[in-house]
C-alpha positions as CSV (number, residue, x, y, z in Angstrom):
1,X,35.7,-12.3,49.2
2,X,33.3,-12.8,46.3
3,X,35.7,-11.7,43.9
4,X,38.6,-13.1,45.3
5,X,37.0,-16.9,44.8
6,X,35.9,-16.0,40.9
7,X,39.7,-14.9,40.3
8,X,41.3,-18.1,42.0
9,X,38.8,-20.1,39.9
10,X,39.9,-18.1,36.2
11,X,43.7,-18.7,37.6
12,X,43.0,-22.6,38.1
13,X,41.1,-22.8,34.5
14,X,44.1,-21.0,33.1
15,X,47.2,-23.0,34.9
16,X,45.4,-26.0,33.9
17,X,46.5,-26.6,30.3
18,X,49.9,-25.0,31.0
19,X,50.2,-27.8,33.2
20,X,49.7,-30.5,30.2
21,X,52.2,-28.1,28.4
22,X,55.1,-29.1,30.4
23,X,54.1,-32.7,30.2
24,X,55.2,-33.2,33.8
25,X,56.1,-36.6,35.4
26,X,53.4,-38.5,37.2
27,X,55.7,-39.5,39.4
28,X,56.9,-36.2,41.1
29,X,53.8,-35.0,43.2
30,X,53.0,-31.8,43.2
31,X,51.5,-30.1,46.4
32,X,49.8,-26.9,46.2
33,X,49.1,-24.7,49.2
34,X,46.3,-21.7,48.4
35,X,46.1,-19.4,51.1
36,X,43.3,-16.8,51.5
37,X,43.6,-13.3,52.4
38,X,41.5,-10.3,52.6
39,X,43.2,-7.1,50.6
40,X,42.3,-4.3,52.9
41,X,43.2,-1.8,49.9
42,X,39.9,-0.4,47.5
43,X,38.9,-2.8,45.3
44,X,39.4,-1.8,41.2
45,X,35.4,-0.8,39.7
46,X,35.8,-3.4,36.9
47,X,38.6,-6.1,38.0
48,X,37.3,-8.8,35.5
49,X,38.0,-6.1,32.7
50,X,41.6,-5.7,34.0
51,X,41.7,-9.4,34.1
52,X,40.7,-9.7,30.7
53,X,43.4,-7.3,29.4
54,X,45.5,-9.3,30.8
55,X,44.9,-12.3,29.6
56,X,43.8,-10.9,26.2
57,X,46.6,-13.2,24.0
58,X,44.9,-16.3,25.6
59,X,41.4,-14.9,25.1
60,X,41.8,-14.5,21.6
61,X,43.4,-18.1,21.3
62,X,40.2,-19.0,22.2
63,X,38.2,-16.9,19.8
64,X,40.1,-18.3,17.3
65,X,38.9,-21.7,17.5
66,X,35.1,-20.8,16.2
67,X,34.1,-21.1,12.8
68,X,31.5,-19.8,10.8
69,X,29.9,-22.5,8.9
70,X,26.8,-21.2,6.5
71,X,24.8,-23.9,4.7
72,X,23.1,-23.3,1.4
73,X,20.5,-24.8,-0.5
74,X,19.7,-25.1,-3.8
75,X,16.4,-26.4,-5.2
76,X,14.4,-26.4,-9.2
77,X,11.2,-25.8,-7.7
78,X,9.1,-23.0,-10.0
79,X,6.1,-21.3,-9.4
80,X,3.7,-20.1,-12.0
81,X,4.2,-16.6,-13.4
82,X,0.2,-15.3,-14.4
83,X,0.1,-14.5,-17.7
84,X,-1.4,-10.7,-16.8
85,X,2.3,-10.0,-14.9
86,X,3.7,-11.2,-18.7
87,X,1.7,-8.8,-20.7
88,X,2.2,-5.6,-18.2
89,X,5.6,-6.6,-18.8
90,X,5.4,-6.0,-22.7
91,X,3.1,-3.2,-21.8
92,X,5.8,-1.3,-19.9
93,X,8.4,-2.5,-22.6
94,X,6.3,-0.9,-25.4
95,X,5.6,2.2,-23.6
96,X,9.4,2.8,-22.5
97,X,9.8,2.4,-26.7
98,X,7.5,5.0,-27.3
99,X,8.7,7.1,-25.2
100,X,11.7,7.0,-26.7
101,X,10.4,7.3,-30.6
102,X,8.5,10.5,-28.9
103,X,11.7,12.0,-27.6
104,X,13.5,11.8,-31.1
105,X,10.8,12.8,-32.7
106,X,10.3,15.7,-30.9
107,X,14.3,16.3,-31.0
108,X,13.6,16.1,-34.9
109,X,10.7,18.3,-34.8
110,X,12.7,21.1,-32.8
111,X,15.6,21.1,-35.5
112,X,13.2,22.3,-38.3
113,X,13.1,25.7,-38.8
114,X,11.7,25.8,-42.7
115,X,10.3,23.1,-45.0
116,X,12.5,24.0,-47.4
117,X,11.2,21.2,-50.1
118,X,8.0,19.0,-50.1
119,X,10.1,15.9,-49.3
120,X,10.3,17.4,-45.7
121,X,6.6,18.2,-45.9
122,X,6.5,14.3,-46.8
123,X,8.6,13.6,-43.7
124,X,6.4,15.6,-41.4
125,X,3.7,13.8,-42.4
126,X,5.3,10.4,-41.9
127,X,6.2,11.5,-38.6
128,X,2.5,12.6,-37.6
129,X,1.2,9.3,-38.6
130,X,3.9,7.4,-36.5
131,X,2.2,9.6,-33.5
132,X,-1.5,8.5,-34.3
133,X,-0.1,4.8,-34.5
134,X,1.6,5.3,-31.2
135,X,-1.6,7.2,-29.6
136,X,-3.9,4.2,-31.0
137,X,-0.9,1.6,-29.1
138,X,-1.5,3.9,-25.6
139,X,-5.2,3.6,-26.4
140,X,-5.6,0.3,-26.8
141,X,-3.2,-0.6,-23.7
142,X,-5.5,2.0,-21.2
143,X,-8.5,-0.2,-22.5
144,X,-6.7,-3.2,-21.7
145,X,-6.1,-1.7,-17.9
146,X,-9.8,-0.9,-17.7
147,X,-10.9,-3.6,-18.7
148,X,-9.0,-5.7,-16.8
149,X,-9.7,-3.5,-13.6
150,X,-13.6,-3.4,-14.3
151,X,-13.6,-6.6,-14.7
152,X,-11.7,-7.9,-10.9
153,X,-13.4,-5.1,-9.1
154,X,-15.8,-5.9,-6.1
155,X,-16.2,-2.5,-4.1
156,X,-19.9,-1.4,-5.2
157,X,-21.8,1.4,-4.0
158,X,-26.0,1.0,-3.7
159,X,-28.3,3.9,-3.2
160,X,-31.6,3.5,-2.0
161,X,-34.4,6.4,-1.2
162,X,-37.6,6.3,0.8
163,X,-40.2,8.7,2.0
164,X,-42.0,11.0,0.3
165,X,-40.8,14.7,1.4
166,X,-43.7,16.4,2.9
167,X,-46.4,16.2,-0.4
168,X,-44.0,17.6,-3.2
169,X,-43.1,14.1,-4.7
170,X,-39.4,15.3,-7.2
171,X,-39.0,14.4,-10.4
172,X,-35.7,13.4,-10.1
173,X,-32.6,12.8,-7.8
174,X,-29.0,14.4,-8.8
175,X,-26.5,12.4,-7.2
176,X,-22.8,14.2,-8.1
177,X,-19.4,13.6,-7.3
178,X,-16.0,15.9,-8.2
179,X,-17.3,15.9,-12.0
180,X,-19.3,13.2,-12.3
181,X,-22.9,14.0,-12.6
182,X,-25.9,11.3,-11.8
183,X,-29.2,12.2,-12.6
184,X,-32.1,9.5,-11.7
185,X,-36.5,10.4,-12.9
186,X,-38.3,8.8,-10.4
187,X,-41.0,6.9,-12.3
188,X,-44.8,6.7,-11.4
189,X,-44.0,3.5,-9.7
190,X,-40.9,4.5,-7.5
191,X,-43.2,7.5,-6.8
192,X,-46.1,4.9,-5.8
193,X,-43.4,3.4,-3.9
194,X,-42.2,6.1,-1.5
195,X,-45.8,7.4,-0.7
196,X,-46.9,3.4,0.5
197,X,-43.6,3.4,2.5
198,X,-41.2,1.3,-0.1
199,X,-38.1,1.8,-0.8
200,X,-36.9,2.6,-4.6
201,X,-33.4,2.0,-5.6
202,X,-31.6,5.0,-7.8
203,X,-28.0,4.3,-7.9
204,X,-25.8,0.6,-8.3
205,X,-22.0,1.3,-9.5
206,X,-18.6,-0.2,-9.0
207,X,-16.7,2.6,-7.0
208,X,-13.3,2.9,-5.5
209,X,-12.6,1.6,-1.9
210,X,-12.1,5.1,-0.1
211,X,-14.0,7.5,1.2
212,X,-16.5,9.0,-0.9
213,X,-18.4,12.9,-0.6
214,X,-21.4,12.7,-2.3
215,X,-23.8,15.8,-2.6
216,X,-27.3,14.6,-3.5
217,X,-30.0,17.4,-5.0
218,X,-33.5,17.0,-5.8
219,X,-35.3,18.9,-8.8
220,X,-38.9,19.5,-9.7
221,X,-41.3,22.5,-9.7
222,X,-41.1,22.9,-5.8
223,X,-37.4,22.1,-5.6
224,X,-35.4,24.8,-7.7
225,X,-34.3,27.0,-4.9
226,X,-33.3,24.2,-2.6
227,X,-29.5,23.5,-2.1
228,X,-27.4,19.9,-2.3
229,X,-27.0,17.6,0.8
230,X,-23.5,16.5,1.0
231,X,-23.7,12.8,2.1
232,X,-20.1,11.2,3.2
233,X,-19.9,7.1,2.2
234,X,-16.3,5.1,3.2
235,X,-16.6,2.4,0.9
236,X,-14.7,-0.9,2.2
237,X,-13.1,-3.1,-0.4
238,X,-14.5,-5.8,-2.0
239,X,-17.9,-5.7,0.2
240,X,-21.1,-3.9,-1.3
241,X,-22.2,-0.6,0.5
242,X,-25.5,0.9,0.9
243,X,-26.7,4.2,1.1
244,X,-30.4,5.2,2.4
245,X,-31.8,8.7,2.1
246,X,-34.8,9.0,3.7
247,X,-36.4,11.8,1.9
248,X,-39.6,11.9,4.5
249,X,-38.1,15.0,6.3
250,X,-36.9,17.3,3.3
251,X,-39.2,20.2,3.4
252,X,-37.9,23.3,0.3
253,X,-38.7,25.9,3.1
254,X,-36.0,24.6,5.1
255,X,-33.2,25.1,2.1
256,X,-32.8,21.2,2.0
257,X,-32.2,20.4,5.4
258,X,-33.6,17.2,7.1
259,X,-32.4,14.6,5.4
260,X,-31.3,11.5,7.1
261,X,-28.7,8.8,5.7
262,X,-27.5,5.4,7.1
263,X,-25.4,3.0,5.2
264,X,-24.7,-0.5,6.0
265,X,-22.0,-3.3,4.4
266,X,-22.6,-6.4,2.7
């Protein structure tokens, strides 16, 4: 019954405008009789889709009658371009150039078999001297980068010590990382320091914001057998890490175990 109401509605909306089509008289009436019956036979799965094809030519009538209307807008606002994107620019400009002088060079350089005369010993040397220039250019633009990094970086790395370990007061504290080597001499008044309970401070760099594996040794008469402690630091960007070792613990019996880290963020 449901369905049979939704269909006799679509037929009404349909017959309407065929109706004004035919422009009929207003004075003939028209009398319409609609008559309800059950079907007894099985209804269709999809009847509106039947419908539909039906009906498609009027469907896409309708369809038709949108339109796509897309509205653009220009304005002259500009924004600022920093001068440090402008100079990169030239950067990677002069570096694509060199590149390029390399390649022929070297395309040159692969040709000669023989210096035949001194005029091509003359050329070889013009060509070597066009290579320091460009090696000088590369060296001056990587000091630029540093420089310019160095000088916006905020991600620092603090170490502090305290405690003395067990009577044998080091000399020194190697702090290493990949390559890089760190070697600290605790003076007389760091030592004085540690054995009152202070603190002393051994290490203050920029680093990069990761994660860091440091390995931290200590050296003097009693410490020469002992192996590294490898300390682990994730240093946040742009906020100031630090790094206690608390050296109160570290016995050289024990091959360098006992020591005790905590780091904190500023």
């Amino acid at each position: 019954m449901r369905h049979a109401t939704i269909f006799i509605a679509l037929c009404c909306g349909l017959l309407a405008p065929s109706a004004r089509a035919f422009d009929l008289p207003a004075t003939d009436p028209v009398v319409e009789t609609l008559e309800v019956q059950r079907d007894d036979s099985k209804a269709p799965r999809q009847p509106s889709l039947r419908f539909l094809k039906d009906h498609r030519v009027f469907v896409r009538s309708q369809l038709d009658r949108l339109k796509l209307r897309v509205t653009r807008e220009r304005t002259n606002d500009a924004l600022l371009i920093d001068e440090r994107f402008l100079h990169l620019q030239e950067m990677s400009a002069a570096i694509a150039a060199a590149r390029d002088t390399i390649g022929a060079e070297e395309a040159i350089a692969a040709q000669r078999s023989l210096f035949a005369s001194v005029a091509e010993l003359s050329e070889m040397e013009a060509s070597l001297d066009l290579m320091d220039s460009l090696l000088a250019d590369q060296r001056r633009r990587l000091l630029w980068l540093e420089e310019d990094f160095l000088g916006r970086q905020e991600t620092a790395l603090v170490i502090v010590i305290r405690g003395v370990p067990r009577g044998h007061v080091p000399a020194s504290i190697v702090i290493t990382e990949d390559r890089d080597l760190t070697r600290v001499p605790l003076s007389a008044d760091q030592c004085a320091s540690l054995a009152s309970g202070g603190i002393a401070q051994v290490y203050h760099e920029f680093v990069e914001p990761r994660r860091h594996e440091l390995r931290v040794s200590l050296e003097g008469p009693a410490w020469t057998a002992t192996a590294p402690s490898t300390v682990v630091v994730d240093a946040a960007r742009d906020r100031l890490a630090f790094l206690e070792l608390d050296l109160g613990r570290l016995d050289p019996a024990t091959d360098g175990q006992g020591l005790l880290t905590r780091v904190w963020y500023r």
